[in-house]
Structure formats: C-alpha cells, structure tokens
LOGU-55135 format. One line per field, with one value per residue (C-alpha): y, x, z; residue number from 1. Coordinates in Angstrom, 1 decimal. Layout:
c2 (Y; ...);
c1 (X; ...);
c3 (Z; ...);
num (NUM; ...);
***
This chain:
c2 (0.0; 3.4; 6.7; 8.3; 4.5; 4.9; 8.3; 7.1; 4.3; 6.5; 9.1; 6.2; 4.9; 8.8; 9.3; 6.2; 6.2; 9.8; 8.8; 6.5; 9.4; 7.7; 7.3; 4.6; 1.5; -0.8; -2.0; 0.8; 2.8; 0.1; 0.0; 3.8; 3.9; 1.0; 2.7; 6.4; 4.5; 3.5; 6.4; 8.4; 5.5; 6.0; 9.9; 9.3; 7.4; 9.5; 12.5; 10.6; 10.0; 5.9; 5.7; 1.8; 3.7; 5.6; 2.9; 2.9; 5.6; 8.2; 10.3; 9.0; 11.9; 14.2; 12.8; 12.8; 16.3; 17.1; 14.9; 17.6; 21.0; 19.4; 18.5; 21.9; 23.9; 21.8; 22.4; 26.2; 26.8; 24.6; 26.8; 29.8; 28.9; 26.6; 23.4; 20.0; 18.8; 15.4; 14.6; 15.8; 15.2; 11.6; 11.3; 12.7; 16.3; 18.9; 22.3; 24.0; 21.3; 22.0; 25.9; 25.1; 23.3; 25.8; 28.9; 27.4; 26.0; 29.5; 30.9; 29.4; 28.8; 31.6; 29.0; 26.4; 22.5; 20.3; 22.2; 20.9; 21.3; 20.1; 19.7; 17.0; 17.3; 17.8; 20.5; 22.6; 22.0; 23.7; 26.4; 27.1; 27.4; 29.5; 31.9; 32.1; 33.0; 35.6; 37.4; 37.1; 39.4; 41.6; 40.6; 41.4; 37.8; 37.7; 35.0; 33.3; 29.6; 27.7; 27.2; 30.0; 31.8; 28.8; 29.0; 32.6; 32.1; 28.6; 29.6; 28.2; 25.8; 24.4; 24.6; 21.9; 19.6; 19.7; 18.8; 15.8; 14.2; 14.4; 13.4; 9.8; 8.0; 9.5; 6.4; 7.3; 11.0; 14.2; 16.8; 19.2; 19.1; 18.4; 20.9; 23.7; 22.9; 19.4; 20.3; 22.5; 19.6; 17.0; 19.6; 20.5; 16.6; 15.8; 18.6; 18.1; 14.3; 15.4; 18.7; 18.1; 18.4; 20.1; 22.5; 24.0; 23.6; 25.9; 28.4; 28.8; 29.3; 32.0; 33.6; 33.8; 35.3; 37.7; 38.3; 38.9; 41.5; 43.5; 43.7; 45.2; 47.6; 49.0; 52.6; 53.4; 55.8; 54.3; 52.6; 56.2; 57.2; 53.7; 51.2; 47.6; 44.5; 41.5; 39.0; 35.3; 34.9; 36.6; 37.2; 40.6; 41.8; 43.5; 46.8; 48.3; 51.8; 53.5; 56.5; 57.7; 58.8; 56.9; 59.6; 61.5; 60.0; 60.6; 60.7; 57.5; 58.0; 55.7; 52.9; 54.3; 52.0; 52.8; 54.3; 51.8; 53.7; 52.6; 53.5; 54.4; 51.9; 53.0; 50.1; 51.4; 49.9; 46.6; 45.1; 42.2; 41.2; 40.4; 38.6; 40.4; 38.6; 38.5; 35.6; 34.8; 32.4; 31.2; 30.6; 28.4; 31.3; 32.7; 29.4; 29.0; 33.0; 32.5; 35.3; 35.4; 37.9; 35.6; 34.1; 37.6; 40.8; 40.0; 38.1; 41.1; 43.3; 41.3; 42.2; 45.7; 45.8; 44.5; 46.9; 49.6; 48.7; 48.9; 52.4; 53.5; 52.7; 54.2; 57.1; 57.0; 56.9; 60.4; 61.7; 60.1; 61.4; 58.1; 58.1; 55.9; 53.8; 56.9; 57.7; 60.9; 61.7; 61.3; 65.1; 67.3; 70.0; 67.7; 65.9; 69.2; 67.7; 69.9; 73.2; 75.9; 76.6; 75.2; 76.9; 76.2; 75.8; 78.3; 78.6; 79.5; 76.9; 73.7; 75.8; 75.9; 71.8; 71.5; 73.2; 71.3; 68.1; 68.6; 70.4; 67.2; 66.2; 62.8; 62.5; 63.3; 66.8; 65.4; 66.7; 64.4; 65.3; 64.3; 65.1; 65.5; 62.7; 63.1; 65.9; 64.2; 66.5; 65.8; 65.9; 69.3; 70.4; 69.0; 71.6; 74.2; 72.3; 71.8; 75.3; 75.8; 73.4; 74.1; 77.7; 79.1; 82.5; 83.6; 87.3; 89.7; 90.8; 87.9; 86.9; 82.6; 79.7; 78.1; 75.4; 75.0; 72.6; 70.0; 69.5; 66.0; 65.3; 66.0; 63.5; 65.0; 62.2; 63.4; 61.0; 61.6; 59.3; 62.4; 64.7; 61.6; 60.4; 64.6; 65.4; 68.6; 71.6; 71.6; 68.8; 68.6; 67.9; 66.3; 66.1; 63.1; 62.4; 60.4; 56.7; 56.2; 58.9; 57.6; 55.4; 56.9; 54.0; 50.3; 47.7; 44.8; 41.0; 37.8; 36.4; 39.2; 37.6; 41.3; 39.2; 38.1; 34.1; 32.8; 29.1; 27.3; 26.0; 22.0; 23.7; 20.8; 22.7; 25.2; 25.6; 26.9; 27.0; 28.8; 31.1; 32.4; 35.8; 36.6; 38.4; 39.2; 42.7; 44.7; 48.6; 50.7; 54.1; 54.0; 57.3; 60.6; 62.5; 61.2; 63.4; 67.3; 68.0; 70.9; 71.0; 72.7; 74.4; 73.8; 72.8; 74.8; 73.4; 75.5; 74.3; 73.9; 70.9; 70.2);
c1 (0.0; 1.4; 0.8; -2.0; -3.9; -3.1; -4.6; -7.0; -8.1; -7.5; -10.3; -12.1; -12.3; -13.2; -16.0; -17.4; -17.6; -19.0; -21.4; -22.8; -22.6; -19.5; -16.1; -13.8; -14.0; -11.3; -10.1; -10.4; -8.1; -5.6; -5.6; -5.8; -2.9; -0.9; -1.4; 0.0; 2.9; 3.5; 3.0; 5.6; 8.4; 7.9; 8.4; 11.0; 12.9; 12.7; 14.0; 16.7; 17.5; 17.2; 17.6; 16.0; 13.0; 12.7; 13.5; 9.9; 8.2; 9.7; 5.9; 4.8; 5.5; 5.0; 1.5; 0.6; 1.8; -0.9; -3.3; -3.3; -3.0; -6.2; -8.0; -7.2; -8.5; -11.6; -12.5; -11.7; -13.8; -16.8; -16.5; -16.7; -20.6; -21.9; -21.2; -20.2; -16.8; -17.0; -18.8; -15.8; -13.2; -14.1; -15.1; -12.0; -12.7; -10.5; -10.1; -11.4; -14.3; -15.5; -15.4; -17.4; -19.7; -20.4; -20.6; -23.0; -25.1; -25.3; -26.0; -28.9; -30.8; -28.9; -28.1; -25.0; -25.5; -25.3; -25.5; -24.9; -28.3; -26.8; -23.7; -22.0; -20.2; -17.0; -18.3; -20.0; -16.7; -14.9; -17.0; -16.9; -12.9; -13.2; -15.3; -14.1; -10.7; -12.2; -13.9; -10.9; -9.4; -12.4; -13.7; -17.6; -19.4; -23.4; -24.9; -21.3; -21.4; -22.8; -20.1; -17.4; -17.0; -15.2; -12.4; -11.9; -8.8; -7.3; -4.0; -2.8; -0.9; -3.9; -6.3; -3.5; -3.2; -7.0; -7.2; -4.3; -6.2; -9.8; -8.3; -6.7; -3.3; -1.6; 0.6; 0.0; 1.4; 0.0; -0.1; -1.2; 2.1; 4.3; 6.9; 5.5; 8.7; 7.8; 3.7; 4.1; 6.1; 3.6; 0.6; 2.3; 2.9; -0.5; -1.8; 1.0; -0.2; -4.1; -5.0; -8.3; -7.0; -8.9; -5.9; -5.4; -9.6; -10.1; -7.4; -9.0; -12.4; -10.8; -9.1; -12.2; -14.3; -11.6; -11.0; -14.6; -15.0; -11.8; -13.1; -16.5; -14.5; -11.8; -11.7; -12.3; -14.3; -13.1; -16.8; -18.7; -18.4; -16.8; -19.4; -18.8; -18.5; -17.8; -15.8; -16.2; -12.2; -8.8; -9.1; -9.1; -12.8; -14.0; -16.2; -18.5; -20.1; -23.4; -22.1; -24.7; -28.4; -31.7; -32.8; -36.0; -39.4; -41.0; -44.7; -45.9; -49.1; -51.8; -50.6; -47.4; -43.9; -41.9; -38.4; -35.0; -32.3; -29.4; -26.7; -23.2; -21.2; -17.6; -14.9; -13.8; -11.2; -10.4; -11.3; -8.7; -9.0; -5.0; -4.8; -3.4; -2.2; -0.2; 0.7; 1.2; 2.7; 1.8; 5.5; 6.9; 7.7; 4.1; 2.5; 5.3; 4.8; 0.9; 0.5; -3.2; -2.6; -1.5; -5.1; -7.1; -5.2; -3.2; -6.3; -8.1; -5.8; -5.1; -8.4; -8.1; -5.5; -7.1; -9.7; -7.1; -5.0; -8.1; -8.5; -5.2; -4.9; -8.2; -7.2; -4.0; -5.9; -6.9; -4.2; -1.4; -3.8; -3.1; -3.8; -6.7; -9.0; -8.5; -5.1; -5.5; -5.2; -8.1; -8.3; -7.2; -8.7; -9.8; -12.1; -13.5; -13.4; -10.0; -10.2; -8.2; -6.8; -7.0; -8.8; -9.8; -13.5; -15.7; -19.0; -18.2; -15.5; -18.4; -21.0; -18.4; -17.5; -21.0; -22.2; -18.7; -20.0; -23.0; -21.5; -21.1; -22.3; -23.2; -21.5; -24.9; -24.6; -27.3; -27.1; -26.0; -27.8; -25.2; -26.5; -23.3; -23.1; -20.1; -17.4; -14.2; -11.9; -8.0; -8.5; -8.8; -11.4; -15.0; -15.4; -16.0; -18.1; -20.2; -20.4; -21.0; -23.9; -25.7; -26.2; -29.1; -28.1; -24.6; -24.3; -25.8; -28.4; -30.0; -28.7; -29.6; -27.3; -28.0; -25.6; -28.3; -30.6; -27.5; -27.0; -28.7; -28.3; -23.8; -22.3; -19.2; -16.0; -13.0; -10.1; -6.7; -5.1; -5.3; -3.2; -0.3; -0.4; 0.1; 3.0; 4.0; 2.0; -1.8; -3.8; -6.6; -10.2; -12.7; -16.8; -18.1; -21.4; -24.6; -23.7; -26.8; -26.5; -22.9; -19.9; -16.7; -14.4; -15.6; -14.2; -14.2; -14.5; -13.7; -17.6; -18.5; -16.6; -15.2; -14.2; -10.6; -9.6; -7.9; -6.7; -4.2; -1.0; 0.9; 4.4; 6.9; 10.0; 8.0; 8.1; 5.0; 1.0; 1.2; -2.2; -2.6; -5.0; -5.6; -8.3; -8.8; -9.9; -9.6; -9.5; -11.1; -11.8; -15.4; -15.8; -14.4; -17.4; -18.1; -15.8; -14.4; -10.8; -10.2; -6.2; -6.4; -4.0; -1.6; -3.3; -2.1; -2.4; -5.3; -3.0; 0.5; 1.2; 3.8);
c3 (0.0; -0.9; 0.6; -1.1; -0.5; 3.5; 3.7; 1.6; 4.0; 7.3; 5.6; 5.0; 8.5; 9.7; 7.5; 7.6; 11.9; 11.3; 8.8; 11.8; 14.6; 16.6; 17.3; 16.0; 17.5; 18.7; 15.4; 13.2; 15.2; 16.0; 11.8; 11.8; 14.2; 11.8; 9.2; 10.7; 12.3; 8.6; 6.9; 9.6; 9.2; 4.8; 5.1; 8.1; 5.8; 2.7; 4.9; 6.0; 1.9; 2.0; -1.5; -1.2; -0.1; -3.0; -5.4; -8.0; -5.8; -7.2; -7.6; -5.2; -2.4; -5.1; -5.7; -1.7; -1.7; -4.6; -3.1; 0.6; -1.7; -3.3; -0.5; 1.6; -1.3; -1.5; 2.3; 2.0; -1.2; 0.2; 3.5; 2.0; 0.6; 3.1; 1.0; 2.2; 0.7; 1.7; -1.8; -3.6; -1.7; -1.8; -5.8; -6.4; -8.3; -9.0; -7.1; -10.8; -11.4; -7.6; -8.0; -11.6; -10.1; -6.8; -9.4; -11.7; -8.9; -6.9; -10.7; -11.0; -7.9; -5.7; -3.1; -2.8; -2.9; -0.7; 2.1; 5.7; 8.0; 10.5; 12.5; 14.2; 17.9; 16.4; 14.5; 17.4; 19.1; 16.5; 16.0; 19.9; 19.7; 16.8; 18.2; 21.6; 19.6; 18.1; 21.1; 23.3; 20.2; 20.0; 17.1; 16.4; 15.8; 15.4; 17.5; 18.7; 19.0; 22.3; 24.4; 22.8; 26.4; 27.5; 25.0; 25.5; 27.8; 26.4; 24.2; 21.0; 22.5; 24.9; 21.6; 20.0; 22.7; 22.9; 19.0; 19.1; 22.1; 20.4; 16.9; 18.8; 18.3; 21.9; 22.1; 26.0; 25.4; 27.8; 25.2; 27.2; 29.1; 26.1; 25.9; 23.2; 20.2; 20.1; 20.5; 17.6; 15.3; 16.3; 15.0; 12.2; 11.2; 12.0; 9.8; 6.4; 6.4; 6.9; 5.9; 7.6; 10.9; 13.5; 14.9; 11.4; 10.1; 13.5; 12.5; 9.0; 10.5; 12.9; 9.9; 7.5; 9.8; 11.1; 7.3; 6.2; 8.9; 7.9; 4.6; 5.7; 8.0; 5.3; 5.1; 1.1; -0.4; -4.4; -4.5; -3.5; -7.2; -9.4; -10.6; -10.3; -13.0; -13.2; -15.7; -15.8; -16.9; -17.3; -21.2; -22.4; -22.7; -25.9; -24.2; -27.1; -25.9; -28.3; -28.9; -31.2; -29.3; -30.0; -31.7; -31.3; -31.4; -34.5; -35.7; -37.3; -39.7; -39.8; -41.5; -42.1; -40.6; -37.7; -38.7; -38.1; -35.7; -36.5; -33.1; -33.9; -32.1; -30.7; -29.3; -26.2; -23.5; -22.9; -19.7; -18.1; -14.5; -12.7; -9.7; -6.4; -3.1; -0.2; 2.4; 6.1; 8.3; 11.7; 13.0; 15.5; 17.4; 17.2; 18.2; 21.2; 21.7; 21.7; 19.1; 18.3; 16.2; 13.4; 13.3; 14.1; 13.3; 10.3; 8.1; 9.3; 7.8; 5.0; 3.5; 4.4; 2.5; -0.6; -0.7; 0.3; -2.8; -4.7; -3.4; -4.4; -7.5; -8.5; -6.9; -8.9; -12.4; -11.1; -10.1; -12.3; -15.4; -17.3; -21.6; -22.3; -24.7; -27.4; -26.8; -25.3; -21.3; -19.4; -18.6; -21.2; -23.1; -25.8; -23.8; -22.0; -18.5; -17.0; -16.0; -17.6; -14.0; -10.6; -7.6; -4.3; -3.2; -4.0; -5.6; -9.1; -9.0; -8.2; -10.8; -13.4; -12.8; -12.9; -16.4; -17.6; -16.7; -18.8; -21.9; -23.9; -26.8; -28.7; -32.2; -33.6; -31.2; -29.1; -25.5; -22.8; -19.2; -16.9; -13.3; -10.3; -8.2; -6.0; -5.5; -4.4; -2.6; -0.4; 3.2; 4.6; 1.6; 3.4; 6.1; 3.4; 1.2; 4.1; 4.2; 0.4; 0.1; 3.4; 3.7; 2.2; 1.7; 0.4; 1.8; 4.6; 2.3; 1.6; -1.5; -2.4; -2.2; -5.9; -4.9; -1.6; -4.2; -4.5; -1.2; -1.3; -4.6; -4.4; -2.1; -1.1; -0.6; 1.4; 0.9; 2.4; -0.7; -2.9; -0.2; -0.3; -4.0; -4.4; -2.1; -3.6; -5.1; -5.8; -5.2; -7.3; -6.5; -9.1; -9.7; -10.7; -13.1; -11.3; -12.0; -13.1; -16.0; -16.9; -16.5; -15.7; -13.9; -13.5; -10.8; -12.2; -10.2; -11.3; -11.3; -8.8; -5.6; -4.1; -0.9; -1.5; -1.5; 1.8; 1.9; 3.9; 1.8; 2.9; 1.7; 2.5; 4.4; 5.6; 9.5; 10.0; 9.0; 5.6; 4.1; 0.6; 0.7; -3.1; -5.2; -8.8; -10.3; -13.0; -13.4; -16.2; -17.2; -19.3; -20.4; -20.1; -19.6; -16.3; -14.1; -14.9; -13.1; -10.7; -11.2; -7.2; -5.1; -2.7; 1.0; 3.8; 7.2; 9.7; 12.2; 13.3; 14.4; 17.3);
num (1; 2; 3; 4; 5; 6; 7; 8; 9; 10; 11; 12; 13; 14; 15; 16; 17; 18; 19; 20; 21; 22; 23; 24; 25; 26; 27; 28; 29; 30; 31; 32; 33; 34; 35; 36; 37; 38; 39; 40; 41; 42; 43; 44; 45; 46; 47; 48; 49; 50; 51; 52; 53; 54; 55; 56; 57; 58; 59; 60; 61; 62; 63; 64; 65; 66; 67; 68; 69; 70; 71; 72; 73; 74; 75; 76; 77; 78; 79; 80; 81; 82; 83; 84; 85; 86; 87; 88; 89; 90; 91; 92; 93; 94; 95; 96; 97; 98; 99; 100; 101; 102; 103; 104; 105; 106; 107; 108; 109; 110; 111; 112; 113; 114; 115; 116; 117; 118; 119; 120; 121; 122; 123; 124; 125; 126; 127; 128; 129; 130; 131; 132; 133; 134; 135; 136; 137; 138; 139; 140; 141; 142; 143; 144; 145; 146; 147; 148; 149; 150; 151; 152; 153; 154; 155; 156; 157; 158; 159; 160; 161; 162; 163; 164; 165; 166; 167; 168; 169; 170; 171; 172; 173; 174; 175; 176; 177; 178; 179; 180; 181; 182; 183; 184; 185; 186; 187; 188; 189; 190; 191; 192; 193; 194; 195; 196; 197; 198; 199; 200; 201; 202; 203; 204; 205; 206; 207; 208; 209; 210; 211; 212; 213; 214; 215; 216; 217; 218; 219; 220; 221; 222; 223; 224; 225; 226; 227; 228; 229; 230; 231; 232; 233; 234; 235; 236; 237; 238; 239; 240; 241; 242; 243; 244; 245; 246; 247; 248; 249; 250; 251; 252; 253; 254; 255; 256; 257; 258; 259; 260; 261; 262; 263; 264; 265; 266; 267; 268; 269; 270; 271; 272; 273; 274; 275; 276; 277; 278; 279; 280; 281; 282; 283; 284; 285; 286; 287; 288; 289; 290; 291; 292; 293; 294; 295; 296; 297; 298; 299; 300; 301; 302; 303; 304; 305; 306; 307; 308; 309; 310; 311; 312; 313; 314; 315; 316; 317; 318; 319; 320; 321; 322; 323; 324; 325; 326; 327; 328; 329; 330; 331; 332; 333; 334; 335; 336; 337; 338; 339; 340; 341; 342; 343; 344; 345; 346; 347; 348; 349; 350; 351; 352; 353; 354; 355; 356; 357; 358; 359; 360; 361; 362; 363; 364; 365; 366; 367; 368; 369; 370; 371; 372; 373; 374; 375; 376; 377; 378; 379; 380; 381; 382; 383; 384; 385; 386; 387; 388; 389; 390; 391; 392; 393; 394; 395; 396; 397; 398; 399; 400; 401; 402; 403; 404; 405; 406; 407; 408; 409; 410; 411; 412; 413; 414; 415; 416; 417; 418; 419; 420; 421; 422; 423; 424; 425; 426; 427; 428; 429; 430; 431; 432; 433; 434; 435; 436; 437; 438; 439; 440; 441; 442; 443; 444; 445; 446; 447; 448; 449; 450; 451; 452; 453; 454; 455; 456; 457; 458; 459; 460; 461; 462; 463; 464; 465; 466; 467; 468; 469; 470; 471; 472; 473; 474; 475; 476; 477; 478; 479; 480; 481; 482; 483; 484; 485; 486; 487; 488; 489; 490; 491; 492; 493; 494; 495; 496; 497; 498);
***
C-alpha cells in the first residue's frame, strides 16, 4: 500500500464512523494507528535520503503532496458557501471542477448545494474554539457559538493539545504538558499528512471570519463614485459603448412603418482582471509565543488591505492622469473635462465643474444630461463644502445659495489618498457624473466575488501553517465625460502641528 492509499483508508475509517454518529471502534483505530505509524516510518525514511525507499516511488510523495494541496483547497472553497466537501473530496474532483460546479449552482438557484443542516459534535466544538478566539481578540461575531466563552482564555498551545487528544493516536502521550517545540512539530505533522486536521480547520475558521470583517470595515471611499462589473475569466474583454443617441421620437401616420435607428457603435477599452495577493505564516515562534494575532489581526488586515489597494490605484488613475482607450489623457482639453486653472472651493469653482460636466455632446450633437453625483476633494477640503452646500443664503443681504438645491443630490467624498499620491504643489479635486446617467471608472470582479480568497497552503519545508489571501480585479476608465478635473491648489495646514 502506498501513501495516497493509507490516507485514503485512514479518511475512509473517519468518514465512515462519522457517517454512523460515533467514534472509531477498537479495530479501526488500531488499523488507523498501523497505518500512521506506517506512513511516519515511509516519510522518516525519505528525509533521511534511504535511497532503497525511493526505489519505484519516485511520484509517489509528489502525488501525496498534490493529493493535501487538493484537499485543503476543496475544504476552503466549500466553507466559504456553506457546501459540504466530503462529496468531492471523496469522488476525487478537481479544485477547478468543484469551483465550476459551486458557481454554476449559486448561478442558477442563488443558493450552494449540498448544504450541511446540520452539524455533528465535532463540528459545534470547532466552532466554539473559533469563536471564543475571536472574542478574546475583540472581534464582532453575530450569534457566537454555544459554548465560545469557555475557550476565550485557552492559548494556541492548549487549543492543539486539545485537537491531538480528540483526533486519537496519543501512544500514551499528555499533550497538554508536552513541551511547546515538540507540540508545535507534532501539530504540524499531523496537519502536512491530513489537511483536515482540527488545529489547522479551526485556525482557518478563525481567519475567515476575522478576514470577512476586515473587509467590511476598510476605510475606502473608491466605490462612493466607481461602478462595479464583473468577468467570468482573465481574457481581455471587448467593451462596445453607443455613442450615437436613440434619436428623437417621430410621428408614425396611420398605417405608415416605424423608422429603423441605426446606433453608432464606438470600441472602447479593454477590460482584463489580474490577480493580487499576499501571504502569512503562523511561526513556530508565534505558536510557542501565543500570538493570536496571526489568526485575528493580520487576516483582518489582510483584506483591508485589498480593498485599500483597490483604493489607491483608482485614486492613482486620477491623479497620475493616465492616456486611455483613445489615446489621449483622461483630462485634457480635448475631452473638456480639465479646468483651464486650478482653484480652491468656492462657488463659481463647483457651478463651473457643474455646467462642464454637462457640456457634452453625442457624435450626432445630441445633448448628454449628466446630473453631479459626487465631489471628491483631499482631506482638509470637506469643512467648506459643508459650508458651500448648506447655507441658504450667500451674503448679509440675503442673497440665495444656488448650490443650496444640490446639497442631497452632491455627495461630497474626502479621501486623504489624494493629499499623499500629491505630495507637492496643488492637489486637485474632481466632480463626478450620477452613476446612473454615466460610466466613468468600472471595478471589475472575477464572477462578482469582491471578498478576496484565503486558503491554507501543505508547503513541505516550511516551518510553519502557511495562508494564501488573493483576489482578482480589474480597473477601467469607461468614459471621459463622467468626471471634470479641478487642477487645485496647494493645502495649507489651519493648524500647526507640534
């Protein structure tokens, strides 16, 4: 029997006594325990280098090592939607077939297959840890698992010992007063040989929720005044805009035939999605440290720091005035969205940015109504036009606000990004067009998923739990006559600052 046959058989002994509700009897984990004490001695001997070991096996760990990657991406897709892996896991799919398979399913009925009603005790357990991880770190959780108060003080290294003792095979060994190096290597064996483990399966609950709240909780204002899409692959996305208007309405006589409009059709850009990630490591010295932070604060920021990236570089299409879809620079005179010089805010400043934002034209010099939507200013800039849009009256005598009407319609984004993407000189501030009247920059998704990808990685040599934290988007600029530049001037501080 090979390796990828003995884990085979050792998940086959697991599911089937969890299939009945019970633990293993006598016999299945005396052969569960023959068959680890084999598995360790094959793998003890390859790191040794016992060439006789090797001799027609030379896949063999390579194919073991494929076998884990596939099985811990399985179980981190499947958690993500609520879906039970066991199904493929067991019939032997492919990480690409299983996220097929979830897509299509959600596509069509909005809700995953196969989903788990109910859980088992080892399930409740794990969510209890998991939880009571999180609120020990201050982490907000909605209705937190029976039983998660009691975790709240038990460390990493009591949360192991715990998992080794449920999961079986001591061979008479007190975990819990194991000394923390060799409690670590014995977690971290358990878990490269079964990726199912609980130690690891409760850290990757821990970091998924911890993840998902960071994301809700970034600080970005990019998706104020950007419209989102999404893209089903990588390939580069043919994006064809009507440039020509319907035309007007005209008068059909009785029995007379409706007239054929014919739109003027204008390739704009291309839209591609590229993939984006980071990864962490829970050390040996943060397990033997009892650094929650691994499993809390970094996931947490982790996803911040996707959306934050996300931020920046839309910010940067704005700033770094980039040449687009027609060769020309977003703002420039040509496209009649830059003012001929920069100010700061004032009234006749936002009225001018206003009439410029609807002063286009359609090829067929058809007017384009293009309502404001949003007026996105550096930091330091939303104190006045608090001012400009809520008085009612702009002198002694009486005189009125016109800008008083747009003070629900104007949603006014302050964003320090433009203050430190501008470090020197003016900084400008811009007015965006109503999304619903017209597109100006699009985030794309890769099938809509805005949440980034976390999974754990069975890197051989690696001392340590390894997690990949990716996420796929794409950035476009639609149309030019969504926004009008204010080129700005240079900030001064109200206040000195010791």
């Amino acid at each position: 029997m090979n390796l990828k046959e003995m884990f085979a058989r050792q998940r086959q002994l697991i599911e089937l006594a969890k299939s009945e509700s019970r633990g293993l009897t006598d016999a299945e984990q005396e052969e569960f325990d023959n068959l680890q004490r084999q598995i360790d001695e094959l793998i003890d001997s390859r790191e040794r280098g016992n060439p006789e070991d090797e001799t027609g096996e030379a896949g063999e760990q390579r194919a073991a090592l494929e076998e884990r990657t596939r099985i811990s991406s399985i179980n981190s897709l499947c958690r993500q939607f609520g879906v039970d892996p066991e199904p493929y896991v067991s019939g032997g799919h492919t990480i690409d077939q299983v996220r097929k398979e979830v897509l299509e399913q959600l596509q069509r009925t909005g809700s995953p297959i196969s989903a788990r009603v109910t859980e088992d005790a080892e399930d409740k357990r794990r969510n209890a840890i998991a939880d009571g991880i999180l609120l020990r770190n201050n982490i907000s959780i909605t209705n937190p698992a029976p039983g998660s108060n009691e975790f709240r003080g038990a460390s990493l290294r009591t949360i192991a010992a715990s998992c080794l003792v449920q999961e079986g095979n001591t061979e008479g060994r007190n975990f819990y007063m194991m000394d923390p190096n060799e409690l670590f290597e014995e977690t971290l064996r358990r878990s490269y040989y079964n990726p199912t483990s609980a130690f690891p399966a409760i850290m990757d609950q821990v970091i998924n929720k911890a993840y998902v709240e960071g994301h809700k909780t970034a600080a970005v204002t990019f998706d104020q005044f950007t419209t989102k899409g999404t893209l089903s692959d990588f390939k580069k996305a043919d994006n064809y805009y009507v440039q020509g208007s319907f035309g007007e309405f005209l008068e059909v006589p009785e029995n007379g035939e409706l007239k054929h409009t014919v739109p003027v059709d204008e390739k704009l850009p291309q839209r591609q999605l590229k993939t984006y990630g980071r990864q962490f490591t829970m050390s040996r010295k943060a397990f033997i440290n009892d650094d929650m932070g691994v499993v809390t604060t970094l996931p947490r920021n982790a996803a911040r720091a996707a959306r934050v990236t996300i931020n920046n570089q839309v910010y940067k299409v704005l700033t770094g005035n980039p040449k687009i879809y027609d060769n020309k620079n977003l703002f420039s005179t040509e496209h009649k969205n830059l003012l001929a010089k920069g100010t700061s805010v004032t009234r006749e400043a936002v009225q001018t940015m206003i009439l410029a934002l609807g002063g286009h034209l359609t090829k067929d010099n058809q007017a384009i109504l293009i309502r404001p939507g949003s007026i996105i200013v550096p930091l330091g800039y939303k104190f006045a036009m608090y001012t400009l849009f809520n008085s009612q009256t702009v002198s002694a005598s009486g005189d009125v606000n016109p800008l008083y009407q747009y003070r629900e319609q104007i949603r006014v984004v302050e964003d320090p990004t433009l203050n430190a993407q501008v470090a020197n000189g003016a900084i400008p501030w811009f007015m965006v067009g109503d999304t619903a009247d017209s597109d100006f920059i699009q985030v794309d998704y890769l099938n809509g998923q805005e949440v980034p990808n976390i999974r754990r990685m069975e890197a051989p040599g690696q001392l340590g739990f390894i997690w990949d934290v990716y996420l796929d988007w794409g950035i476009t600029v639609l149309d030019y006559r969504g926004i009008v530049k204010n080129p700005g001037v240079q900030l001064e501080s109200p206040i000195a600052l010791a």
